[in-house]
MIRO-414977 format. One line per field, with one value per atom (N, C-alpha, C): residue in one letter; atom name; x, y, z. Coordinates in pm, 1 decimal, always signed. Layout:
N
residuo	(a	...)
atomo	(CA	...)
u	(X	...)
v	(Y	...)
w	(Z	...)
# end
This chain:
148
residuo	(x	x	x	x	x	x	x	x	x	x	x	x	x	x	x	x	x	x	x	x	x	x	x	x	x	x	x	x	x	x	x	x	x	x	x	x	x	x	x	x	x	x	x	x	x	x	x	x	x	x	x	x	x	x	x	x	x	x	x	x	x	x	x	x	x	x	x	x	x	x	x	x	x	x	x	x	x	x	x	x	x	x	x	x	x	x	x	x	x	x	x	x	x	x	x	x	x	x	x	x	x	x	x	x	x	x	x	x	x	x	x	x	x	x	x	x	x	x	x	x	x	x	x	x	x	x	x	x	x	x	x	x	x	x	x	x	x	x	x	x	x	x	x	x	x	x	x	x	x	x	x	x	x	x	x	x	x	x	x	x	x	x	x	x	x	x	x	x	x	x	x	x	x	x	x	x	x	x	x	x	x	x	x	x	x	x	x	x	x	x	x	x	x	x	x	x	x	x	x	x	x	x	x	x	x	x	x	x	x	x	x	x	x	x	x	x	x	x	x	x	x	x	x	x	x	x	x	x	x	x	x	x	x	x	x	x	x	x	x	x	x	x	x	x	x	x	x	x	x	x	x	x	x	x	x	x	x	x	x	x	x	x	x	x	x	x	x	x	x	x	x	x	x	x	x	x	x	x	x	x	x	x	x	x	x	x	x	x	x	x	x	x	x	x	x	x	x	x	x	x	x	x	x	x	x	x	x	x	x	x	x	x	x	x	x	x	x	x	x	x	x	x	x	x	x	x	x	x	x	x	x	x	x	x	x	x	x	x	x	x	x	x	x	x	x	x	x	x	x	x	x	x	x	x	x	x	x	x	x	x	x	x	x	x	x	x	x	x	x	x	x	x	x	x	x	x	x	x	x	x	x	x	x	x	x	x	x	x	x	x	x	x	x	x	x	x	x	x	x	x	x	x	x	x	x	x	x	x	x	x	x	x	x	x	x	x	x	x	x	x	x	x	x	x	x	x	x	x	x	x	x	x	x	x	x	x	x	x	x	x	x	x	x	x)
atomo	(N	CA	C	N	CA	C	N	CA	C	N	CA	C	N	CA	C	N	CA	C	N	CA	C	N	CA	C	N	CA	C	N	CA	C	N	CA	C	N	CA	C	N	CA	C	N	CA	C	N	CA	C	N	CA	C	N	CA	C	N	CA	C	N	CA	C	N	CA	C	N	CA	C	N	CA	C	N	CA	C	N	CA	C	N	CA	C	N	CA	C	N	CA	C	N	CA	C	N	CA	C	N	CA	C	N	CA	C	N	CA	C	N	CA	C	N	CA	C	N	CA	C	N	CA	C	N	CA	C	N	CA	C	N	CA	C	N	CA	C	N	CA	C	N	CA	C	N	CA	C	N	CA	C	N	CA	C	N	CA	C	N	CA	C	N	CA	C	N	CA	C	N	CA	C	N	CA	C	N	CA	C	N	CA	C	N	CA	C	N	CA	C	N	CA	C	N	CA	C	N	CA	C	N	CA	C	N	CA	C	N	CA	C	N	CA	C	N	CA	C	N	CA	C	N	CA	C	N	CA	C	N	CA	C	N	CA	C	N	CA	C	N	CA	C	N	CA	C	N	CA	C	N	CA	C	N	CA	C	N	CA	C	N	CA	C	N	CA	C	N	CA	C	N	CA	C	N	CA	C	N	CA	C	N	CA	C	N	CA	C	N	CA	C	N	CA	C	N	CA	C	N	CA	C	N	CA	C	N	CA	C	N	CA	C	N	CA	C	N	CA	C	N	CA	C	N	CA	C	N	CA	C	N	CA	C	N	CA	C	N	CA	C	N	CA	C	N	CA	C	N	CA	C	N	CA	C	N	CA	C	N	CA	C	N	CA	C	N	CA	C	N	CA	C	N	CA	C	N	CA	C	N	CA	C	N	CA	C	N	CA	C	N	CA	C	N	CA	C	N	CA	C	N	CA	C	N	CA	C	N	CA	C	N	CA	C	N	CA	C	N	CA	C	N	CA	C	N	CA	C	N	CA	C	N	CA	C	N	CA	C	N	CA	C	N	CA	C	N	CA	C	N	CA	C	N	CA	C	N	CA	C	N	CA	C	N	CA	C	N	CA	C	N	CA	C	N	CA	C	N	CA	C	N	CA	C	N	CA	C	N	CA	C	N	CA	C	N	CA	C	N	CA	C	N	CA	C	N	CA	C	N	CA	C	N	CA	C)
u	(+81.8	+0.0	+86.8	+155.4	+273.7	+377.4	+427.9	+461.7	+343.8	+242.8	+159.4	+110.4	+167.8	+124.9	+277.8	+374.5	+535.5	+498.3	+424.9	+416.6	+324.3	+208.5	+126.1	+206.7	+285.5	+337.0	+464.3	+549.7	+624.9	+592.1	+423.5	+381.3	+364.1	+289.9	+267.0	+363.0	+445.6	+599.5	+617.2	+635.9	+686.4	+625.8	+465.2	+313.0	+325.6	+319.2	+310.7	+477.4	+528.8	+689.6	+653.6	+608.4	+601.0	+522.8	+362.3	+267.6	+286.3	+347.4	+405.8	+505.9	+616.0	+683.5	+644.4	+558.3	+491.2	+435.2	+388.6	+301.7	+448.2	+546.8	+680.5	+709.1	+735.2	+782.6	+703.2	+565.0	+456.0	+527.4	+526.7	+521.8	+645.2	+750.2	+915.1	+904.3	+812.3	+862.9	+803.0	+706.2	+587.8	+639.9	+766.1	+852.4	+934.4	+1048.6	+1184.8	+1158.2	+1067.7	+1046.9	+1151.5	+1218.9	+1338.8	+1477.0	+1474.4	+1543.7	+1532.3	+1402.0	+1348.8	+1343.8	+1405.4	+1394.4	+1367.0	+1486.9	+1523.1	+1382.3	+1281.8	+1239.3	+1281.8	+1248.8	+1316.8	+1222.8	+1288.1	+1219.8	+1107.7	+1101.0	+957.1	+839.8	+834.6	+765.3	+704.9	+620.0	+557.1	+663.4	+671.9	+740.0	+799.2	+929.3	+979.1	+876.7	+734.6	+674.9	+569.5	+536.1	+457.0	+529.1	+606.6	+750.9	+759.9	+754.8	+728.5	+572.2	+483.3	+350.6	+340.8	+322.7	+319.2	+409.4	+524.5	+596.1	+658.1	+602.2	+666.9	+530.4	+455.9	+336.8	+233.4	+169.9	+71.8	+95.0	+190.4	+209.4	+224.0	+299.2	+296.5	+170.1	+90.5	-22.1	-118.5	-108.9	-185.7	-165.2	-46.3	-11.4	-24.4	-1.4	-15.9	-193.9	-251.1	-365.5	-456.5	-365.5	-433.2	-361.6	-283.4	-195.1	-259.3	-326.8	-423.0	-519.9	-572.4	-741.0	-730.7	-633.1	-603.5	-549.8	-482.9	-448.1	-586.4	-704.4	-803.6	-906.7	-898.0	-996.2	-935.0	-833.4	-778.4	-813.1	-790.0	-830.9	-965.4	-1008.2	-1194.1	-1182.3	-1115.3	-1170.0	-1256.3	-1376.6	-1444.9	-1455.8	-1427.3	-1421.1	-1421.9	-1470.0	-1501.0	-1351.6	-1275.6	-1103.8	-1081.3	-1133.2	-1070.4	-1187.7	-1302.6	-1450.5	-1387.5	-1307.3	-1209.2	-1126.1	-997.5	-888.3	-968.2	-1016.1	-1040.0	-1120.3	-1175.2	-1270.4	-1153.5	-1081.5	-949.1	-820.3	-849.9	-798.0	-843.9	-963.0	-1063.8	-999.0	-994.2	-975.4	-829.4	-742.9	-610.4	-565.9	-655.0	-638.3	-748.9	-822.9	-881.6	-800.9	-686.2	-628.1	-507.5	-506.9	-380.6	-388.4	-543.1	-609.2	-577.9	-620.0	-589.0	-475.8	-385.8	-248.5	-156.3	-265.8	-256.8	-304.8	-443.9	-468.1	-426.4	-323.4	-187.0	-90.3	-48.2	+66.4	+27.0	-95.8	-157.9	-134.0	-177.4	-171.3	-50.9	+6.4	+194.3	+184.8	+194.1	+254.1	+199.7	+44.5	+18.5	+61.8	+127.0	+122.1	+71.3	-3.2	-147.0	-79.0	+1.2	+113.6	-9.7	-105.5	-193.0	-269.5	-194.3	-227.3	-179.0	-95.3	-62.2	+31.7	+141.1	+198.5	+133.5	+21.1	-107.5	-179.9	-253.2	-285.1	-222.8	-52.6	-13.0	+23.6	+124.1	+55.2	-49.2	-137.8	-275.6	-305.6	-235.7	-270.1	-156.9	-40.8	+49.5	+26.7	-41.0	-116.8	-242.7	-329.2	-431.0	-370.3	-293.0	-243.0	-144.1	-95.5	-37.5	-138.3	-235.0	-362.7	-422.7	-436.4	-443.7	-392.9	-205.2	-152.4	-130.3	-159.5	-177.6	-261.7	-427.5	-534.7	-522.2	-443.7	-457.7	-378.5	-215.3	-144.0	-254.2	-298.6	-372.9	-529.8	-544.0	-663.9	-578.9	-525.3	-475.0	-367.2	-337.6	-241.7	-335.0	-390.7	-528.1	-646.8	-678.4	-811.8	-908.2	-940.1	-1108.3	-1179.2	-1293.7	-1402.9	-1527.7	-1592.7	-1704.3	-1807.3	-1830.7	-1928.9	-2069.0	-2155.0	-2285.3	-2372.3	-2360.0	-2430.6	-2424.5	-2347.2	-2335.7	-2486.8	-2546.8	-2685.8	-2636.0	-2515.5	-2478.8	-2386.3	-2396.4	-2315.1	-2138.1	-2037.3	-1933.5	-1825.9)
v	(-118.5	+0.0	+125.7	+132.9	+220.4	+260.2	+161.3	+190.0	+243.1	+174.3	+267.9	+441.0	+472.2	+584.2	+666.7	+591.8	+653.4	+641.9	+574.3	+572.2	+662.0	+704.4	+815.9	+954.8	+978.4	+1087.0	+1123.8	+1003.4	+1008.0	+1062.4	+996.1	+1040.9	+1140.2	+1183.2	+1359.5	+1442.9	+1443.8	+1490.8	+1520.6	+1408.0	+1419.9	+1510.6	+1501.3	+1528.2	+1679.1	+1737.3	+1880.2	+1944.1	+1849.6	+1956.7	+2004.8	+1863.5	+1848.2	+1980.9	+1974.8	+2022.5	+2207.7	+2189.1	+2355.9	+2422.8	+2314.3	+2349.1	+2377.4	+2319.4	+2282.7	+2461.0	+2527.6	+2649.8	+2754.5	+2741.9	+2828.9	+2782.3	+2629.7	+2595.4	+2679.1	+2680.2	+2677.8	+2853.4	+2907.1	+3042.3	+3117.6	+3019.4	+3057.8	+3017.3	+2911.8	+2847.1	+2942.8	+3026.6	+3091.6	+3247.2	+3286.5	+3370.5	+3403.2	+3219.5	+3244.0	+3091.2	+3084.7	+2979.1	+2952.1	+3010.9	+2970.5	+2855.2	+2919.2	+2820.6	+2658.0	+2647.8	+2487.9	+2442.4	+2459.6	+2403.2	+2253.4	+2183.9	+2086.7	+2006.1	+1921.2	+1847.9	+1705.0	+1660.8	+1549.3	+1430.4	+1305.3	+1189.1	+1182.5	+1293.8	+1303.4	+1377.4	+1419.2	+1483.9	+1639.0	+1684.2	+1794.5	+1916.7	+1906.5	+1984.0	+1908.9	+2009.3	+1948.7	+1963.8	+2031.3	+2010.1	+1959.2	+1844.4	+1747.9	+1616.2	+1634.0	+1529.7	+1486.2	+1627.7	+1594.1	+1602.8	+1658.8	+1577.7	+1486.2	+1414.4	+1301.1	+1157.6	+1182.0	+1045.5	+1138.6	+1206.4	+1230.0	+1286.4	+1392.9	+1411.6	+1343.0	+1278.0	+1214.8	+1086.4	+1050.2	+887.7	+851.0	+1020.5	+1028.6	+1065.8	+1140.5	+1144.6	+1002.6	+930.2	+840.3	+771.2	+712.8	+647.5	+718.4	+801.6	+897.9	+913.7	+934.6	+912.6	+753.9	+671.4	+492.3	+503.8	+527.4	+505.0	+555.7	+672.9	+760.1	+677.2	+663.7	+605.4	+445.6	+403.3	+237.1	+255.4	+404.0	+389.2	+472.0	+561.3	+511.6	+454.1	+339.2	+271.5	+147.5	+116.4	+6.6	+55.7	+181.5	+163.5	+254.6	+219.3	+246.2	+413.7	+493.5	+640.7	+723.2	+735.0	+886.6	+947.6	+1100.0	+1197.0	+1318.6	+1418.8	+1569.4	+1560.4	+1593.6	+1684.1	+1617.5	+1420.2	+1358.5	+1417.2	+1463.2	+1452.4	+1630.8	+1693.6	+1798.0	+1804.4	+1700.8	+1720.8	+1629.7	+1543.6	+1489.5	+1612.2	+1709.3	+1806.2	+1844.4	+1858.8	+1984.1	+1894.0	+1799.0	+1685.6	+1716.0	+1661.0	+1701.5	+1805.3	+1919.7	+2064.0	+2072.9	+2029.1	+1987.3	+1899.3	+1826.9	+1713.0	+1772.9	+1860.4	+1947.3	+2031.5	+2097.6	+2167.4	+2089.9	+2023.5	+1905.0	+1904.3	+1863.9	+1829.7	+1929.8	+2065.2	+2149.2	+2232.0	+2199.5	+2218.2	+2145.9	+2038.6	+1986.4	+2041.8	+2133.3	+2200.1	+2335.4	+2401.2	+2493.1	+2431.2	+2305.9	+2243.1	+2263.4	+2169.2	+2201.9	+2311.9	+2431.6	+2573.4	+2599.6	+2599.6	+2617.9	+2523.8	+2471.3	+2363.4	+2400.6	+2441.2	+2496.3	+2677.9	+2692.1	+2831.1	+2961.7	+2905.4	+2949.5	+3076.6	+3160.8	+3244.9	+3334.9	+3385.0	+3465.2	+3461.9	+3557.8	+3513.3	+3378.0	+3286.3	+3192.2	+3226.0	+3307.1	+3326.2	+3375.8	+3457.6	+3487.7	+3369.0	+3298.2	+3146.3	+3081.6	+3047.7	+2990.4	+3048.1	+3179.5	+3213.1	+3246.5	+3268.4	+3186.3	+3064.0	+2988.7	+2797.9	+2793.0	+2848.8	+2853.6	+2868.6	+3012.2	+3050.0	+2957.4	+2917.5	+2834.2	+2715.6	+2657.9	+2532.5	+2571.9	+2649.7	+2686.3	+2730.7	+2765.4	+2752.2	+2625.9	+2557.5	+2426.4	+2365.3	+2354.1	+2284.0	+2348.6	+2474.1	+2513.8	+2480.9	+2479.9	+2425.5	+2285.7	+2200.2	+2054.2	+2039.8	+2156.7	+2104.5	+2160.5	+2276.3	+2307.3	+2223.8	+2169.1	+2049.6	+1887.7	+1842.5	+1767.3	+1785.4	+1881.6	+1882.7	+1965.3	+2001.6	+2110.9	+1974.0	+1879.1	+1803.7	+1889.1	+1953.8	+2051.7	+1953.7	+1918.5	+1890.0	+1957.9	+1866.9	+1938.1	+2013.8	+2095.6	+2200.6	+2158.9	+2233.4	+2189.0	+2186.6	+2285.9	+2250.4	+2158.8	+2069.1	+1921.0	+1865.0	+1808.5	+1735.5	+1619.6	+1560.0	+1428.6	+1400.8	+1292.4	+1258.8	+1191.0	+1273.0	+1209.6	+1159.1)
w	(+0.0	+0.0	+0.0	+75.0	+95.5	-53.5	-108.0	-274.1	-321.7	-311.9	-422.9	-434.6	-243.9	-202.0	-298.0	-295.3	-353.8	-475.8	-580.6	-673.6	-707.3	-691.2	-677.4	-663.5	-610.7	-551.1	-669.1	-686.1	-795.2	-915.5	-954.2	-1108.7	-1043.6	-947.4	-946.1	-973.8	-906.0	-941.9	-1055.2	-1139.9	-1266.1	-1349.6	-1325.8	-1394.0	-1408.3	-1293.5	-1276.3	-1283.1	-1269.6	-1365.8	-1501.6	-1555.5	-1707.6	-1731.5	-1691.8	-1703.2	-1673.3	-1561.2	-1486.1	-1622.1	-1663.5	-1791.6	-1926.0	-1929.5	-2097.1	-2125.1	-2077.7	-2117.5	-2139.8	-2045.3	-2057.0	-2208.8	-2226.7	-2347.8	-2456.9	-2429.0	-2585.2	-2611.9	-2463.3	-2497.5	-2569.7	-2545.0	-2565.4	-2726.6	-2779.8	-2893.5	-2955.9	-2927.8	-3049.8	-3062.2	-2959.0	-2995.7	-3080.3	-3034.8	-3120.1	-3181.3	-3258.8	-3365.2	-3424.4	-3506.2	-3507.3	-3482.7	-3316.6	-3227.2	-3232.1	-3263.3	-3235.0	-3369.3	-3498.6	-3557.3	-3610.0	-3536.1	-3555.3	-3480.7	-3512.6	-3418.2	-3391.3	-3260.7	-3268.9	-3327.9	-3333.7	-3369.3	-3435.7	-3536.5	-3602.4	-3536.1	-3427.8	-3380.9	-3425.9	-3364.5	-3447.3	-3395.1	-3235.5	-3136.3	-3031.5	-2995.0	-2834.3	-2725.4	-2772.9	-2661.3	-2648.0	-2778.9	-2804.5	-2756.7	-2804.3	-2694.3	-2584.0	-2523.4	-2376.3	-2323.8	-2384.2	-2372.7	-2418.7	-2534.9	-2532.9	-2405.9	-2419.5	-2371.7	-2224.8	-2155.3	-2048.9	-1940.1	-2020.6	-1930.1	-1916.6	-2011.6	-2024.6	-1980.2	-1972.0	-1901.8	-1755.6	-1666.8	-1596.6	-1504.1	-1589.9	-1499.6	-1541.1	-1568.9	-1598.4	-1482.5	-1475.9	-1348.3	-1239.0	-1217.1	-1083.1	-1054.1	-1136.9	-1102.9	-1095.9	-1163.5	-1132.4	-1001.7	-1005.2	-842.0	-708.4	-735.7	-627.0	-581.3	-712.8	-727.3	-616.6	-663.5	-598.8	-390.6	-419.8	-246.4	-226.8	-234.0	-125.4	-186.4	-296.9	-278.4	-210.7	-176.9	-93.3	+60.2	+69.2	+236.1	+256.3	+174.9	+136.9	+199.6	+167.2	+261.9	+146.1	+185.1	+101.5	+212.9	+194.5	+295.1	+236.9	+283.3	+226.4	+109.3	+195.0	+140.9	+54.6	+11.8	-76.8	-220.9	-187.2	-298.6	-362.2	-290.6	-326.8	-381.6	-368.0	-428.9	-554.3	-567.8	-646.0	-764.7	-775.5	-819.6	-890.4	-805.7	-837.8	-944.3	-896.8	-963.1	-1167.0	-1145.2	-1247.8	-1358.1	-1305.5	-1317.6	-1384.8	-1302.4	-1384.2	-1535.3	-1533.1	-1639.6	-1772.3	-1741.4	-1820.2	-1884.2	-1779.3	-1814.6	-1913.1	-1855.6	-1937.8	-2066.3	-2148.3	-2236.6	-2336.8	-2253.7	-2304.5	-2328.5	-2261.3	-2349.0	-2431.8	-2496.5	-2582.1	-2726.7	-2711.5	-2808.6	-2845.0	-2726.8	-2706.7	-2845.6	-2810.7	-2893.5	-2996.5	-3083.8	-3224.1	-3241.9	-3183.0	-3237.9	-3278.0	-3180.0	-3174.6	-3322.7	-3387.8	-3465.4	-3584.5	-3606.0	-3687.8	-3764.3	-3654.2	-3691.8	-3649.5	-3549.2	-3494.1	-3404.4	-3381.7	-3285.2	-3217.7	-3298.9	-3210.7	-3052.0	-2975.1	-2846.1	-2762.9	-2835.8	-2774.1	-2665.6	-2669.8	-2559.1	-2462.4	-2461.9	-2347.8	-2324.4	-2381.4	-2330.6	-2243.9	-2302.0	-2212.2	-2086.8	-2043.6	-1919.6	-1837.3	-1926.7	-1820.8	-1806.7	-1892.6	-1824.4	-1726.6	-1722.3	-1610.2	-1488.1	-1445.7	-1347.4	-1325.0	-1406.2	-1311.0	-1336.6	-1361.7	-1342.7	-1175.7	-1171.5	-1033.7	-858.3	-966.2	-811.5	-827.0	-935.4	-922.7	-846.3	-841.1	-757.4	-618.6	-627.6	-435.9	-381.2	-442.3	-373.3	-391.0	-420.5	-392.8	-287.0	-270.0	-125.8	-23.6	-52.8	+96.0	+126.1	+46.5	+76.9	+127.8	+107.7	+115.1	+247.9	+315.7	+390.9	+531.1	+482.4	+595.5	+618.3	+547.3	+521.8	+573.6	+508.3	+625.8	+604.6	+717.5	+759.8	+667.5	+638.0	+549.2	+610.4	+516.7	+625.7	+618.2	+718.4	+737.7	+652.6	+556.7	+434.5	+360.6	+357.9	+275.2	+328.9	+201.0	+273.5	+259.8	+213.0	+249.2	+305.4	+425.4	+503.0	+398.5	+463.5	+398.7	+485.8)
# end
């Protein structure tokens, strides 16, 4: 149970480097286009690259890995029906800096460097409201009409 909690934590790690990085990348490439000429291994971009085979695999596991440590020790509880929301919210965002990359790749330069620092920033209150839920657990408030 305990690996799986390190393994969870690991993909997170990896997940939100990638993810925290990827919008700096989109925004740097749609500057000095140029620079990145070369792509690697056939790829569209270096930062389809690392979405593809570095972010997306990592959160995959990081989130089977979550899902398996509390459904093994059965907990539903307010803070988890939260991070999990927020959870949600991230992988939305994920999705969508995937359709960042297309743009980038197509050509698409308008406003993309503004996109991506705004997926930067709410990808960054993303990951503050998951440490402070997760490390605070609040108690659900009285307005919940269901017991959790």
């Amino acid at each position: 149970m305990l690996w799986l909690l390190g393994l969870h934590i690991f993909g997170l790690l990896i997940w939100l480097a990638t993810v925290l990085y990827l919008p700096i990348l989109i925004a740097t490439e749609s500057k000095m286009r140029e620079d990145f000429i070369d792509i690697p291994f056939g790829m569209g971009s270096v930062a389809r690259l690392i979405f593809a085979y570095v972010a997306s695999p990592a959160a995959i596991i990081s989130i089977i890995a979550g899902t398996l440590v509390f459904v093994i020790n059965d907990t539903l509880t307010f803070w988890l029906m939260v991070k999990l929301t927020i959870v949600t919210i991230l992988v939305i965002l994920h999705a969508s800096l995937g359709l960042l990359i297309t743009r980038l790749e197509r050509q698409e330069m308008r406003y993309l460097a503004g996109f991506s620092w705004c997926f930067l920033i709410a990808i960054f209150c993303g990951v503050g409201s998951i440490l402070f839920v997760v490390l605070a657990k609040p108690a659900a408030p009285g307005f919940v009409p269901w017991p959790i």
